[in-house]
C-alpha positions in Angstrom: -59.2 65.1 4.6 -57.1 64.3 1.8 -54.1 63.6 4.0 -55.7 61.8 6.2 -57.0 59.2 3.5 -53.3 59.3 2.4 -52.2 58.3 5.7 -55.1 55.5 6.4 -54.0 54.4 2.8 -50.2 53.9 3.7 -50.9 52.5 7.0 -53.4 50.0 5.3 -50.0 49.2 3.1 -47.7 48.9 5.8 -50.4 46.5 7.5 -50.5 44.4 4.4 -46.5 44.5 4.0 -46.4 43.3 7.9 -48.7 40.5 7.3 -46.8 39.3 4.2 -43.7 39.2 5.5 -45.0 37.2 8.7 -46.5 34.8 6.3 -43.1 34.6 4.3 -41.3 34.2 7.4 -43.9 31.8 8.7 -42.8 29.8 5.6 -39.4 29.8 5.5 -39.6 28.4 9.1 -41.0 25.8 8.6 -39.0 25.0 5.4 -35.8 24.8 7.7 -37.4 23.0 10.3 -38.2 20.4 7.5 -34.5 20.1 6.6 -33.5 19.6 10.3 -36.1 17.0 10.4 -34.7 15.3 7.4 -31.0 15.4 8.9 -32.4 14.1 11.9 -33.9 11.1 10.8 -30.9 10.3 8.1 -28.5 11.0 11.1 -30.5 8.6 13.4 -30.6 5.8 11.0 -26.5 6.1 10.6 -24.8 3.9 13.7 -22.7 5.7 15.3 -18.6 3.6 16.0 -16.2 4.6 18.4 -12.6 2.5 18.3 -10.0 3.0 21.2 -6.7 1.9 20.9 -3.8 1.6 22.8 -0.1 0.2 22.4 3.1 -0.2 23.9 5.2 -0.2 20.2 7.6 2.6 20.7 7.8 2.9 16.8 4.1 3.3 16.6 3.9 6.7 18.5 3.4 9.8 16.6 2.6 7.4 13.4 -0.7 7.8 11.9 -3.2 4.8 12.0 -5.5 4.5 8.8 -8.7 1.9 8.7 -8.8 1.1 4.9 -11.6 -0.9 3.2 -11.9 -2.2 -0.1 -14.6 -0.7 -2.4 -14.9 -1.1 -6.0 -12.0 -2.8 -5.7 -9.3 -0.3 -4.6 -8.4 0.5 -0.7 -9.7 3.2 0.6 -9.3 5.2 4.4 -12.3 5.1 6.1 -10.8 6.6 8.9 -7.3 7.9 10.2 -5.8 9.6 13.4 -2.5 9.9 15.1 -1.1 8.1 17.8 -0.2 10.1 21.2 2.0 8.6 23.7 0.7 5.3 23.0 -3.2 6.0 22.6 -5.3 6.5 19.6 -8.9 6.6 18.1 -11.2 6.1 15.8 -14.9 7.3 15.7 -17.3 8.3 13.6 -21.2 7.3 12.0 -21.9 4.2 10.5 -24.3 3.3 7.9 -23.1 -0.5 7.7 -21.3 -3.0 9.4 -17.6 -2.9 7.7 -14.5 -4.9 7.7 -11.2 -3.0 7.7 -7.7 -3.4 8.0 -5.4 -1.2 10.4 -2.7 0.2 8.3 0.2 2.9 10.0 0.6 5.1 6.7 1.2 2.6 3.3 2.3 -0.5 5.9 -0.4 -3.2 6.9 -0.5 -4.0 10.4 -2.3 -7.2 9.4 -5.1 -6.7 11.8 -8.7 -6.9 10.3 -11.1 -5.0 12.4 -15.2 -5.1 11.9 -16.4 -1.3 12.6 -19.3 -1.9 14.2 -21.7 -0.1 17.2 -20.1 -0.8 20.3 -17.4 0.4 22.2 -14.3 -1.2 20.3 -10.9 -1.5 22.2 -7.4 -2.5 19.9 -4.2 -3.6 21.8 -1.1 -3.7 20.5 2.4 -4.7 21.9 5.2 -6.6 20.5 4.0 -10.2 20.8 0.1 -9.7 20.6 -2.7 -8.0 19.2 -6.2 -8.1 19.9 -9.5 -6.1 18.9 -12.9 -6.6 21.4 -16.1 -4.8 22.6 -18.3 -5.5 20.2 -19.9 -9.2 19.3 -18.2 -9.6 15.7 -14.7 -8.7 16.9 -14.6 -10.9 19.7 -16.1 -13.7 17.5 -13.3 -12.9 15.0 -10.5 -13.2 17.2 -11.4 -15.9 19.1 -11.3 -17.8 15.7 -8.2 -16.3 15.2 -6.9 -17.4 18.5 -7.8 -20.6 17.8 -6.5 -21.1 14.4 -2.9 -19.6 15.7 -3.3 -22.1 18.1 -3.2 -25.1 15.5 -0.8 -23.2 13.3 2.0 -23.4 16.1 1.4 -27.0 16.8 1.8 -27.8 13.0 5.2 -25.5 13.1 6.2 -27.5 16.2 6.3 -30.8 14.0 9.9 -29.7 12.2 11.0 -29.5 16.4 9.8 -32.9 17.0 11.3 -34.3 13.7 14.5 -33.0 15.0 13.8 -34.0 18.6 12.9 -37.5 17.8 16.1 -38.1 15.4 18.6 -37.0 17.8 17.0 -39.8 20.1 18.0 -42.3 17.3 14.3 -43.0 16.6 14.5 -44.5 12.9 13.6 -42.1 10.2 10.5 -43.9 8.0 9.0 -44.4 12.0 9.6 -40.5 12.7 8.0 -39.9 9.0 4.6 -42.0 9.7 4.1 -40.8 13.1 4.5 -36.7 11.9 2.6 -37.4 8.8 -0.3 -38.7 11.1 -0.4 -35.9 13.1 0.0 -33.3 10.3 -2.6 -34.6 8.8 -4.9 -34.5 12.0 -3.9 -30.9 12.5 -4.9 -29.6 9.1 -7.8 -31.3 8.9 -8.7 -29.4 12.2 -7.9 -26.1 10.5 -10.3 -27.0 7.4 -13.2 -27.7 9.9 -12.5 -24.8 11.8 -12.3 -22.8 8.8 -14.5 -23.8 7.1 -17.3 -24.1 10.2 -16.8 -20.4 10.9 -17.5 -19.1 7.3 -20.5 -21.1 7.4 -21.8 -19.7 10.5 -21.3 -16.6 9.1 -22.7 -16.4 5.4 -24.7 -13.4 6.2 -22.2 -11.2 8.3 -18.6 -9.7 7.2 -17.0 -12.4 9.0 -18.0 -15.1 6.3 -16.8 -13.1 2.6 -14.0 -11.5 5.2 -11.9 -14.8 6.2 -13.3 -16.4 2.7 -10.5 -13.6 1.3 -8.2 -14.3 3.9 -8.3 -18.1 2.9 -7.7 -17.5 -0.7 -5.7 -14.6 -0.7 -2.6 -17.0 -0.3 -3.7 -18.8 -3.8 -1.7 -17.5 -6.7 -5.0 -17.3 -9.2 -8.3 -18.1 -8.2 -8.6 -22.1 -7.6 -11.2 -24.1 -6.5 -10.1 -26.8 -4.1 -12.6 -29.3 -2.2 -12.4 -26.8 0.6 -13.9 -24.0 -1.5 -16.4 -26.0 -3.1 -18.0 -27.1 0.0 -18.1 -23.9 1.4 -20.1 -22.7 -1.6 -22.2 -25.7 -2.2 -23.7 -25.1 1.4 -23.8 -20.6 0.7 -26.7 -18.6 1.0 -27.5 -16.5 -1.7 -26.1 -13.3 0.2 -22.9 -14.8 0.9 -22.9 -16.1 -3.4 -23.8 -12.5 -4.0 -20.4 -10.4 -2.3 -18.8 -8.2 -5.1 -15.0 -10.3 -3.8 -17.1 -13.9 -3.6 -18.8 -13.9 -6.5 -15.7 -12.7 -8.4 -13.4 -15.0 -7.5 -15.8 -18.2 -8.4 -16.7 -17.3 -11.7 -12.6 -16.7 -12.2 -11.9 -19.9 -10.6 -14.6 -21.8 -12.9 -13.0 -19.9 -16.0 -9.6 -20.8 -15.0 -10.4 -24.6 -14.3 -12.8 -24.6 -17.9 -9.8 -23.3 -19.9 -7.2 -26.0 -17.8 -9.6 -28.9 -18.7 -10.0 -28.2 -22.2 -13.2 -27.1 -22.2 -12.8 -23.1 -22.6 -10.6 -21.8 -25.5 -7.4 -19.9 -24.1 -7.3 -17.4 -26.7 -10.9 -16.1 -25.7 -11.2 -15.4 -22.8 -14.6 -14.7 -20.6 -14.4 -11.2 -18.6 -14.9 -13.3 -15.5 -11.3 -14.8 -15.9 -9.4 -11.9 -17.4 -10.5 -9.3 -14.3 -9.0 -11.1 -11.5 -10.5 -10.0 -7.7 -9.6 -7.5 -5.9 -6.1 -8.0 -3.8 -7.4 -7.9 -0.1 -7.5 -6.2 2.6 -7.2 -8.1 5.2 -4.0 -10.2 5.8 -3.2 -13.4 3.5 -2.9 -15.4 6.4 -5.4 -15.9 9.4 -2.3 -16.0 11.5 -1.0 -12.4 13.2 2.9 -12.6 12.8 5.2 -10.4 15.4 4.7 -7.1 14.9 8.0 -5.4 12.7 7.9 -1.9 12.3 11.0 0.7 10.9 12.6 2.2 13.9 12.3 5.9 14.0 
């Protein structure tokens, strides 16, 4: 008798244990399952970008391609891989829209790229570059197009200058008639300028070619072209880290040339200049030059 109540009495335990441990178990299931959840839904809300490239640059191959943006003021790779007989690419998950530069190692390639959802193509050859697939890209380079399109016809001036003297055309004529049309031409390339950062004071696009157009300036400057842009600025646009920088600098600068500011002290605005950017100074993509292997 007494073994048997010993033996109902460790059974009884090893019931109890069983149970426990199921309940434990039970537990710790559903504690993981939470995490995956969590994962899940973080993963879901990150965009996912995918970038294929492809290029006919001999010097190129075997190089690796970073994408470098510029946070808290300093260039950083968001993403890198290695070109194989003339293809490359670039994907990864997304949490925002960003506007990056192509770089092969230290070397800019001068071509600005908005990683985006979509499925982005880059081409590359000796006389042409072009990014597409996805709406922001194609509305960036079709701006570019365009502008490169008004930059040749106001470098094919100096050829008509030239043109027109050989033809014995007097000089003060020649110098009316190019001054005419120089004038037309840049006035085209303010509008268009300054028509496409309007249109796009809420997306990359706008703070993007905002530091391609005054990353040619010495110091920060305000010039009538600037100041309508920003009279006419949502508050988001007003509100970009490089933006807002670079107009409270430019307002310190232009207090301290007037008079107004004294030079010895100095607001923190216009001693910490913006950041140098990313993209290319000019709108303009020059030939591609790259060191020969």
């Amino acid at each position: 008798m007494r073994i048997c109540f010993k033996m109902r009495k460790f059974f009884f335990l090893l019931q109890y244990i069983v149970v426990h441990l199921r309940h434990e178990m039970c537990e710790l299931m559903n504690k993981i399952l939470y995490i995956f959840a969590v994962l899940a839904v973080l993963t879901s809300c990150a965009e996912s970008y995918s970038i294929q490239g492809s290029s006919s640059v001999s010097s190129l191959d075997g190089s690796k391609l970073y994408l470098k943006t510029v946070k808290d003021q300093e260039l950083k790779n968001m993403d890198s891989c290695d070109v194989v007989h003339g293809k490359f690419r670039f994907a990864g998950l997304l949490d925002t829209v960003k506007l990056a530069t192509l770089y092969m190692d230290d070397q800019s390639l001068m071509m600005p790229v908005v990683v985006e959802k979509g499925e982005i193509e880059i081409r590359i050859d000796n006389t042409g570059r072009s990014v597409s697939g996805s709406p922001l890209n194609d509305k960036l380079y079709q701006f570019i197009k365009r502008h490169d399109q008004i930059g040749n016809e106001l470098n094919e001036l100096s050829h008509k200058q030239s043109q027109m003297l050989l033809e014995g055309i007097d000089e003060d004529v020649i110098n009316r008639q190019l001054s005419v049309e120089a004038a037309r031409l840049a006035q085209q390339e303010d509008s268009l300028v300054t028509n496409f950062i309007v249109e796009n004071f809420d997306n990359v696009l706008g703070p993007g070619v905002f530091m391609m157009l005054t990353g040619s300036y010495p110091y920060p400057v305000l010039t009538p072209q600037i100041e309508d842009i920003m009279s006419k600025a949502t508050k988001k646009f007003k509100e970009d880290p490089y933006v807002k920088q670079y107009y409270q600098a430019a307002h310190e600068i232009e207090a301290r040339q007037n008079g107004l500011v004294d030079d010895v002290t100095q607001a923190p605005a216009a001693q910490q200049q913006p950041a140098p950017p990313a993209e290319p100074d000019s709108m303009q993509l020059p030939p591609l030059s790259l060191p020969q292997k």
